[in-house]
N, C-alpha and C positions, 0 to 999 in steps of 0.2 A: 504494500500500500504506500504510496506515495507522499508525503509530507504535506501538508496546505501551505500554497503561499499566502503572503500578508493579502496578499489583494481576496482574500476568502474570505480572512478574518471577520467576526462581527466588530469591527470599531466601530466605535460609538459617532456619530456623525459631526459633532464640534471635533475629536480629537485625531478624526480622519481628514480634517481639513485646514488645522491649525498646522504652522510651521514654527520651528524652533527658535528661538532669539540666539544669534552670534555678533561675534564682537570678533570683525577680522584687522587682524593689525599687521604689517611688515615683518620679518623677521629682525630687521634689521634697528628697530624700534630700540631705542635705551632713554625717553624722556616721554612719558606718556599723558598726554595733554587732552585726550580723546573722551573719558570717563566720567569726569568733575571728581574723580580720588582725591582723596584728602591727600597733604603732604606728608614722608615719614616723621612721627615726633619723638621726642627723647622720652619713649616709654618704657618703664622697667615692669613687666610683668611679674610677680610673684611666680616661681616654678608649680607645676601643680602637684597637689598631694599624691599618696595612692587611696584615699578615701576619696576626693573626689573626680578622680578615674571611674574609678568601680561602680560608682552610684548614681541614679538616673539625675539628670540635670532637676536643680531647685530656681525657679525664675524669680519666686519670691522676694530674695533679698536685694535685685536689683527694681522689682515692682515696686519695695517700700523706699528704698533711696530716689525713685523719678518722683513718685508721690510725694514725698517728703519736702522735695523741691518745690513742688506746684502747690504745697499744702490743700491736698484733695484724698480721697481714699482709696487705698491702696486696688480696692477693687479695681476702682477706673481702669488700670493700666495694665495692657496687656503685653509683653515682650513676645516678640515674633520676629521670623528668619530676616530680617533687613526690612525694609518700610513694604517691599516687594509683597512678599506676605500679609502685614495687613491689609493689604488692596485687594488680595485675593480673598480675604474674608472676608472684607464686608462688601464684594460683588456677589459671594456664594449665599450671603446672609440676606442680601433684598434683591437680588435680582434673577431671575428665571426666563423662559419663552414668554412671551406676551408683557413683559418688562419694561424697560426704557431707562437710560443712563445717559443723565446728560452731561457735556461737560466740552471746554473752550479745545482748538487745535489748532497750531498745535502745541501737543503738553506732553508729557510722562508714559511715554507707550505701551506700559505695563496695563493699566490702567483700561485702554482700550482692548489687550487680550484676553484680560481676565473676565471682562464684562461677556468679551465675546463668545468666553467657554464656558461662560453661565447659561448659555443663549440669549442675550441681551439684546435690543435695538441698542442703536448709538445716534444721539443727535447731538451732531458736531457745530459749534458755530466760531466762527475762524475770530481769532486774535493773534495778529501775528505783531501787531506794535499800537502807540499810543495807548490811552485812558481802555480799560474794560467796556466791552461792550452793551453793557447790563441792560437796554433797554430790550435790545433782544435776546440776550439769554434770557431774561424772564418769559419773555412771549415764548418760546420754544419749550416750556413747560407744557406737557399733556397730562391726563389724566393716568396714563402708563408709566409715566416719568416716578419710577421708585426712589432713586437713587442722582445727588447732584456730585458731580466730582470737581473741586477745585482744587489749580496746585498755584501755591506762591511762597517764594519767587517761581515760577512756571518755569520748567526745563523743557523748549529750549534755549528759548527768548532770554528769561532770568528777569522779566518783567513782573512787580508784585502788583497785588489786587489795592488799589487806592478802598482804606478804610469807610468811605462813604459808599462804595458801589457793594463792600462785602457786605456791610450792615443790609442793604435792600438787598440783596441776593439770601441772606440770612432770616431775617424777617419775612419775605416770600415764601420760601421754605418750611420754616416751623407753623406758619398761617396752611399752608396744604397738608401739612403733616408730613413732608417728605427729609429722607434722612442726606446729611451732608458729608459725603467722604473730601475732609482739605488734608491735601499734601502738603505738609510744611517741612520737607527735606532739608531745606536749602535755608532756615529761618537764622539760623545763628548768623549769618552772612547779612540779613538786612541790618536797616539803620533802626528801627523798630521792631525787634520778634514779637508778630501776635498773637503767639498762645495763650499769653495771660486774660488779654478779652475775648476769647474762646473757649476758653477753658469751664463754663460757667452753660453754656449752648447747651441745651435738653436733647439736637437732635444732631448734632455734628460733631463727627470723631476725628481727632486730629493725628494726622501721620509721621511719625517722626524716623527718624536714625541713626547710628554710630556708621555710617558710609562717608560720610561728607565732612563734616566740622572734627569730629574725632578720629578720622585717618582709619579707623576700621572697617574699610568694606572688607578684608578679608575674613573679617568673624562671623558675618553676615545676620547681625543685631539690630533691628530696629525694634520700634515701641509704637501701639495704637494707645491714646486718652483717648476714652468713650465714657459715655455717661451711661450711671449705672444700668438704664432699660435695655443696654444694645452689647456693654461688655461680657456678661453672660454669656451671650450668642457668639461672638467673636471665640470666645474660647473654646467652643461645643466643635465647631464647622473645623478644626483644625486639629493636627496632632500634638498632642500632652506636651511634645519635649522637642520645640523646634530649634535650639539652640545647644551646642554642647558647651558641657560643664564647664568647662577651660573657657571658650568665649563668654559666658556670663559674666566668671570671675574678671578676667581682662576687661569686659566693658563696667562691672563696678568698680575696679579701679579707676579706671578711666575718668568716670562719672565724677568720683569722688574728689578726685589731683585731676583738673579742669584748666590751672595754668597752662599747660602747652598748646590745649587747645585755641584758650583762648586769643592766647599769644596768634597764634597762626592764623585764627580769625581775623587778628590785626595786621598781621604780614599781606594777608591775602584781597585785605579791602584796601588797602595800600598800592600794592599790584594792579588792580581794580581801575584807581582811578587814572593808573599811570599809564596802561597798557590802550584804556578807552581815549587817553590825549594822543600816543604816540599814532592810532591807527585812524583818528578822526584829523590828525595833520596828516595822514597819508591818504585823505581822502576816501576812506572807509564810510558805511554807511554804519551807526551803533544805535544798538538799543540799553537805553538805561540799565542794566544789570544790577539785580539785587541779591547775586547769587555769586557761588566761586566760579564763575566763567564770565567771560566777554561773548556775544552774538553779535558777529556782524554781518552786515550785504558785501558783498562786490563780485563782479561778472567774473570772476577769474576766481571761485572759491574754491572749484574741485583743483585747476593748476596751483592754486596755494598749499592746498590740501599735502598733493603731491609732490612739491616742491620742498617741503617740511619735511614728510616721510622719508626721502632721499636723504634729508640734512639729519635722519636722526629722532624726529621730532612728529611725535602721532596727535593730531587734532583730528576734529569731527565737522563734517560737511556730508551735506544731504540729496546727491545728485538723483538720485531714485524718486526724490518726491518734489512736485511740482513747485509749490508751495514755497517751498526753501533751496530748491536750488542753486543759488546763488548764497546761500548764509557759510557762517564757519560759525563752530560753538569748539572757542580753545579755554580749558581748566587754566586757572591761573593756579602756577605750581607752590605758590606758597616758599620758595625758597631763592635766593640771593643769585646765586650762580645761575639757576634754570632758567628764571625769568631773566636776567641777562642775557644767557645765550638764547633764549625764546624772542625777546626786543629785537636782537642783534640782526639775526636770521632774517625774523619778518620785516622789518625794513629795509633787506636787502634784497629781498623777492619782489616787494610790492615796490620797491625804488626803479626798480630793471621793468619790471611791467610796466610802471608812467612813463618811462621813459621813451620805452618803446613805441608805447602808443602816441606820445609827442612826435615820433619821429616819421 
């Protein structure tokens, strides 16, 4: 009897149709600007025991340390695999076939696959620059519409949501009774973190993580705050122990000794502002950035792109989608040297391309 191939299999129809997410980088890559990675910091992790090796992961002691912070209860908070994860819960927790997620593009493209292998409708409405456009996202509210997904600072713009448009956006929402998933990934990075006036929201759970501001996407830790009707649920739809032992321990230190982070917050808004003059004197087109990255325009984004990769240096550019074309979204590296030879490089690419074009 002969074997079944896959194409027999019963797969289930979303996950016969879904494709994997990759991340293709050069070989030749040693400065990775592609990501929004936090920079390495001078962390000393404590070695780990062999008690806790052996023994299933406890999320607890870092649930009451984020709590502790927000002065809220420790229920609120849920610890999951990097922010990734809570987005996939609470797409699994309100959204189904006959569904509806709405939410701005573009933004965080997790967000859009996860709704998708819910079976979700998706109603997208474009923010690609300037003020939110809130008078239509409200109107693009249906009756199906479960689920509102914002992220700010928005990856991959790095544009935040101005506090008068979130309040109407917020307000709308809890008047329909529909639940609000915000991505606040990128929050330490603003000029104002809005968790604290969120924090407080009956129907909006805020997404956080150690990927970004604390250098640890390799432990793959983030955090959902939910209010208590919705944390319950978030914990049911997922498995017990999405984190191992060893990165708990490492992000409650982390959590705890906040100095480097913060430090590097400061190096990186610094870079921020530097990086946004050196490329709007080079005639770059910039979007305000409230995140660890610069997005810019210019007709030459994928030769930039490419131009980098040869020098060493992996940034991100979106030839595949319409929309962005033309953008570059480069990690500001947070460190002295990097971002030097990162400056040095790109005004030496986009110096030779005006040039040219004058000529």
């Amino acid at each position: 009897m002969q074997p079944s191939t896959t194409t027999q299999l019963p797969f289930a129809s979303r996950a016969a149709t879904a494709s994997a997410y990759s991340r293709a980088v050069p070989a030749n890559i040693d400065l990775f600007l592609d990501a929004n990675e936090g920079p390495a910091l001078n962390l000393t992790p404590p070695p780990p025991s062999p008690d806790l090796l052996r023994r299933y992961p406890d999320s607890a002691p870092l649930e009451r340390a984020i709590a502790a912070h927000y002065n809220i209860d420790p229920a609120r908070v849920i610890v999951t695999a990097g922010g990734d994860d809570a987005i996939t819960r609470l797409c699994q927790t309100f959204l189904e076939p006959g569904r509806s997620i709405l939410l701005h593009d573009p933004t965080f493209v997790m967000i859009a696959r996860s709704a998708a292998l819910a079976g979700a409708d998706l109603i997208r409405i474009p923010w690609i620059q300037g003020p939110f456009p809130t008078p239509t996202f409200l109107n693009a509210i249906t009756d199906n519409t479960t689920l509102i997904a914002l992220v700010s600072p928005n990856n991959p713009t790095g544009l935040a949501i101005d506090p008068h448009a979130r309040t109407r956006i917020i307000n709308a929402a809890r008047d329909r009774n529909i639940p609000i998933l915000f991505d606040a990934a990128y929050a330490e990075f603003e000029d104002a973190d809005p968790t604290p006036d969120l924090i407080a929201q009956p129907h909006l759970t805020i997404v956080r993580t150690f990927s970004k501001a604390f250098s640890l996407a390799g432990l793959r830790v983030g955090y959902a705050i939910a209010p208590a009707t919705i944390a319950p649920r978030l914990r049911a739809v997922a498995s017990p122990y999405p984190c191992s032992a060893y990165a708990l321990d490492i992000a409650l230190n982390a959590w705890h000794n906040r100095a480097p982070m913060l430090a590097a917050v400061e190096r990186i808004r610094h870079e921020r502002d530097a990086l946004t003059a050196t490329l709007t004197a080079l005639n770059l087109r910039l979007t305000p950035s409230q995140a660890n990255f610069i997005f810019a325009r210019t007709p030459h984004a994928t030769h930039i792109t490419a131009a980098l990769a040869a020098r060493g240096i992996a940034i991100r550019s979106f030839p595949s989608e319409p929309s962005l074309a033309d953008a570059l979204r480069i990690t500001l590296p947070g460190c002295t040297a990097s971002f030097d030879r990162l400056t040095r490089e790109l005004t030496s690419i986009i110096t030779h391309l005006n040039s040219e074009q004058l000529s």
